[in-house]
N, C-alpha and C positions, 0 to 999 in steps of 0.2 A: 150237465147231461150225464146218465148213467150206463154203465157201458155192463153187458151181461155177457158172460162166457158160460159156456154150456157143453158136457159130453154128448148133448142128445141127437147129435145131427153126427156125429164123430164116429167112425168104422170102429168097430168091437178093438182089435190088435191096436188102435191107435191110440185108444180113451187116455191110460193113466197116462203115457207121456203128452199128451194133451193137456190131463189136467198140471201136472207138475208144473208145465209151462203157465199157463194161467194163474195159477195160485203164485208162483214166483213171481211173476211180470206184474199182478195185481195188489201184493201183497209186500214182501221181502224173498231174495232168492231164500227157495229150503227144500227139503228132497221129500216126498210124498210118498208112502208103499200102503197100498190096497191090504189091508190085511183079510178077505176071503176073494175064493177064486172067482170068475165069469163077469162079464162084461159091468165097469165099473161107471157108476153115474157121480155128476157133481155138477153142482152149477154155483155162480157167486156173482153179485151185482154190485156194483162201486157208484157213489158218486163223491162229489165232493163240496166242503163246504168252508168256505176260504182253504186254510193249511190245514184243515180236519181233513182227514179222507174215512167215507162211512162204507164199510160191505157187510154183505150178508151170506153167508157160504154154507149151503147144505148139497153134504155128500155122503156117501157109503163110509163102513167101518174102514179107517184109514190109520197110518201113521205118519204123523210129520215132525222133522227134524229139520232143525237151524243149528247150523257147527260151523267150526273156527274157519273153515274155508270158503262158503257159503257168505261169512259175515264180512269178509275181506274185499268180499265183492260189490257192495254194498257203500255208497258216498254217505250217508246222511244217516245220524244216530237219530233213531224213532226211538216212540215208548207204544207201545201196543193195550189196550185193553178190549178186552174179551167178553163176550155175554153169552152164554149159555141158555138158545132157546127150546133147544131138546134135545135127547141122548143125555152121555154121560166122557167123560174126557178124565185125564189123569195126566197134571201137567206137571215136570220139570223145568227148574230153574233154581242158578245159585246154591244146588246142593239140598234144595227142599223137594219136596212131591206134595200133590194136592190131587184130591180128590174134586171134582168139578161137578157137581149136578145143576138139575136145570134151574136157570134162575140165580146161580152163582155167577159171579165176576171174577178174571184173572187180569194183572197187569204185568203186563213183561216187557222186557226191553231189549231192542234187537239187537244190539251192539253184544250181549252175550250170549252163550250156548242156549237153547231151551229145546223141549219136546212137547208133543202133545199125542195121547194116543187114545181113538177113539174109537170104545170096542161096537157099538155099531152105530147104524145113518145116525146124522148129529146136523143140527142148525144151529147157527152162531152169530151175531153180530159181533164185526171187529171194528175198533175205532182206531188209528195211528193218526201220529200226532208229532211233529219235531222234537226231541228230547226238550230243547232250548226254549222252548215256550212256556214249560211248567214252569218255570222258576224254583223247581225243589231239588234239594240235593242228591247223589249220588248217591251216598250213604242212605238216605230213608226209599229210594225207588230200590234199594237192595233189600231194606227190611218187609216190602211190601212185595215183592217177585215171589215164584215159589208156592204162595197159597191162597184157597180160594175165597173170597168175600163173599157171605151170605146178604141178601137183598129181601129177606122177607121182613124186617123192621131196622131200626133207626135209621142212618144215614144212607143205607142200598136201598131202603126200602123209596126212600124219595126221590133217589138213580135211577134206579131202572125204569120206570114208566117214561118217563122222559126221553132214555138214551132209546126202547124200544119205539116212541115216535119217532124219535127223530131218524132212525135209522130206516123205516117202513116211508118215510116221506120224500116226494123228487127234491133234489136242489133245484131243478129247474122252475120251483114256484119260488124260490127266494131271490129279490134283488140280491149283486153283488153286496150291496153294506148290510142287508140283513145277514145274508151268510157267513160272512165277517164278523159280525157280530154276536153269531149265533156261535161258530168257531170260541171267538172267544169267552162263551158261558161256558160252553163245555170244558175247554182248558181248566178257568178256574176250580167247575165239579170237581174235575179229574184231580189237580190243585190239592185241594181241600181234603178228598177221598186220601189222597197218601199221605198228607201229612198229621191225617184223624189216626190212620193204621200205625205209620209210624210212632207217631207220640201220644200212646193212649191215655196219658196224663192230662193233654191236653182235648180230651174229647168232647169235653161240654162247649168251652168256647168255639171250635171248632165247628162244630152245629150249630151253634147260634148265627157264630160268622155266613156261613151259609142259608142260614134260613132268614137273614137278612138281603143276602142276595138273591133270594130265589124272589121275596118281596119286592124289592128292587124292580126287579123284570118282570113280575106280575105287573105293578104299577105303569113302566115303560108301556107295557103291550095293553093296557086296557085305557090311557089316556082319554080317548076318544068317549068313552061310557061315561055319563051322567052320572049316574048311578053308584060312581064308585066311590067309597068309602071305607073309613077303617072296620067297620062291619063287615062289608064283604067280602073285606080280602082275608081278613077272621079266617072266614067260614070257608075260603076257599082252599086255605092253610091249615084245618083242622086247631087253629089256636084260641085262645078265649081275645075279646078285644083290649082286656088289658095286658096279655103278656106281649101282645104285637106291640102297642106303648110302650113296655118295660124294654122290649129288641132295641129301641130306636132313640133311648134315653143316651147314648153313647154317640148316637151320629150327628147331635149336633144340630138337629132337628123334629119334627115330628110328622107324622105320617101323612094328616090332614096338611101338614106346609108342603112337604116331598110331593104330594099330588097340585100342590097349586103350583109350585115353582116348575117344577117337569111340564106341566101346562103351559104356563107361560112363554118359558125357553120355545116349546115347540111353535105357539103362537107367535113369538120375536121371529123366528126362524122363517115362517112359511109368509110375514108379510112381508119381509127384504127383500125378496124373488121380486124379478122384474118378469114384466111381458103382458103383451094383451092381453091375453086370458088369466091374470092375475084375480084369485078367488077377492070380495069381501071381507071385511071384517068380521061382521057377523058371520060370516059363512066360515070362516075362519076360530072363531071363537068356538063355534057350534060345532067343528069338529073335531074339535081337542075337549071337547066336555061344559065347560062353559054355556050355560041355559040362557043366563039373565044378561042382555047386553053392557047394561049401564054397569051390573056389575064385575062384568069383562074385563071395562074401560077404565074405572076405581082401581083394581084389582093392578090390572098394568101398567097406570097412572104411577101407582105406588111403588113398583118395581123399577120403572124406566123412567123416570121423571116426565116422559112425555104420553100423549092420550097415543092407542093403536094407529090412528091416519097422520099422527104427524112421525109417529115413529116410521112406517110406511114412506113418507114422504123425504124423511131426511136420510133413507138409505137409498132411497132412490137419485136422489140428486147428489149423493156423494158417488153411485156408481158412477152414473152418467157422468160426471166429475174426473174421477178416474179413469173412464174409457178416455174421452177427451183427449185429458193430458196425456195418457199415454200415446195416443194416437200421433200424438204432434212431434213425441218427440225422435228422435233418428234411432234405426232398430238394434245399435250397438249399445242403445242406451236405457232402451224398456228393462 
């Protein structure tokens, strides 16, 4: 559910300590100052998605500060990242300055001092995130604070479309495990994003490693599509069909497999379900991609040693199995 705070309803005399209030409560505590005079606008809209939390905050020329006492206040080490969707910003941290324009990305981290000062109205998407999640070190989330990331080509350029959907979209269309899941692609971007800035040595691999995952999750999310192939996903990557092959010579597999097996699994999956309205086989194959029955049946034969209705059959009779037994036996002992 997304929750909006707003000065628009708010008495003139009462806006900025209004907003101070909201941008801390919404955000991390930090002190906000108006920088020109008369009645001060701001609004900011949250939702969340697992341990992602996504806002959007546009307000008048402001300044805002996060200091040692401010941070003190504060249980849980975040990491912040920042999108600049119009105006201009001038961010400290860690002893750097950055120039921010639109379309740039900043990462900061709220466990130390920072600033932001925006000399007029400015839109933003902010993404926080538990420090503990990235899995990257301290040292490189310091070489990465402080300055701005341009997103017009390589690695920002494939960021930002993505973070500005996902920030413009409800979480309330995401099941909990999609959101979770989605949580955790972003973690990784963000991942990847510090450890490209940090060790620009390692920048090729880096990219690759990513645009293997972005493949990855292209393939999860089109399962369903007939249609798909290392062709399209080519083309929907801007890559030729054989660098997409040369990505995948490391994984240990191949793309045409990556799309049968991911099929499969999800086929395995949706025919263990028990209940009345348990879908078909077919009905089942056909919606995970799979056109040709007989060669659904082949296909899954060869994977599970057994045909889809016995596979179907012998999860079913081991549930039921299960419940059973457990039913029988005394509740100190399930």
């Amino acid at each position: 559910m997304s929750l909006v705070l707003t000065t628009a309803s708010v008495p003139d005399q009462d806006k900025v300590a209004y907003w101070n209030d909201a941008v801390s409560r919404t955000l991390v505590p930090m002190t906000v100052a108006p920088r020109d005079d008369g009645p001060f606008d701001g609004r900011i809209a949250t939702h969340r998605l697992g341990y992602l939390q996504v806002s959007t905050m546009e307000a008048d020329a402001e300044r805002v500060n996060r200091t040692p006492a401010l941070i003190a206040r504060s249980s849980e080490a975040l990491v912040g990242v920042g999108v600049q969707i119009s105006g201009t910003a001038t961010f400290v941290q860690d002893g750097r300055r950055a120039e921010v324009g639109e379309g740039d990305l900043v990462v900061y981290d709220t466990t130390r001092p920072y600033s932001f000062d925006y000399p007029q109205r400015f839109a933003t998407h902010v993404f926080q995130l538990p420090r503990r999640t990235l899995g990257v070190s301290d040292g490189d989330i310091r070489q990465v604070t402080g300055s701005a990331i341009g997103t017009g080509d390589g690695f920002g350029a494939m960021l930002l479309p993505f973070l500005a959907t996902l920030a413009s979209s409800s979480a309330d269309g995401y099941p909990p495990a999609v959101a979770d899941r989605l949580a955790g692609n972003v973690v990784d971007l963000f991942a990847t994003l510090i450890a490209e800035r940090a060790h620009p040595c390692d920048k090729d691999a880096e990219a690759r490693d990513h645009l293997v995952l972005r493949v990855r999750d292209h393939i999860n999310r089109n399962l369903g599509d007939p249609d798909l192939s290392p062709e399209r996903i080519a083309r929907a990557h801007r890559i030729s069909v054989r660098y997409l092959h040369r990505l995948f010579e490391g994984e240990g597999t191949t793309v045409g497999q990556l799309i049968r097996q991911r099929r499969l699994e999800e086929c395995g999956r949706e025919l263990a379900r028990r209940g009345r309205a348990a879908p078909t086989v077919s009905a089942v194959a056909q919606r995970w991609g799979f056109v040709n029955p007989a060669h659904f049946s082949r296909a899954f034969r060869a994977a599970y040693g057994v045909s889809p209705r016995e596979w179907r059959n012998l999860r079913t009779v081991r549930a039921d199995r299960t419940e059973r037994t457990g039913a029988d036996l005394p509740p100190s002992t399930r």
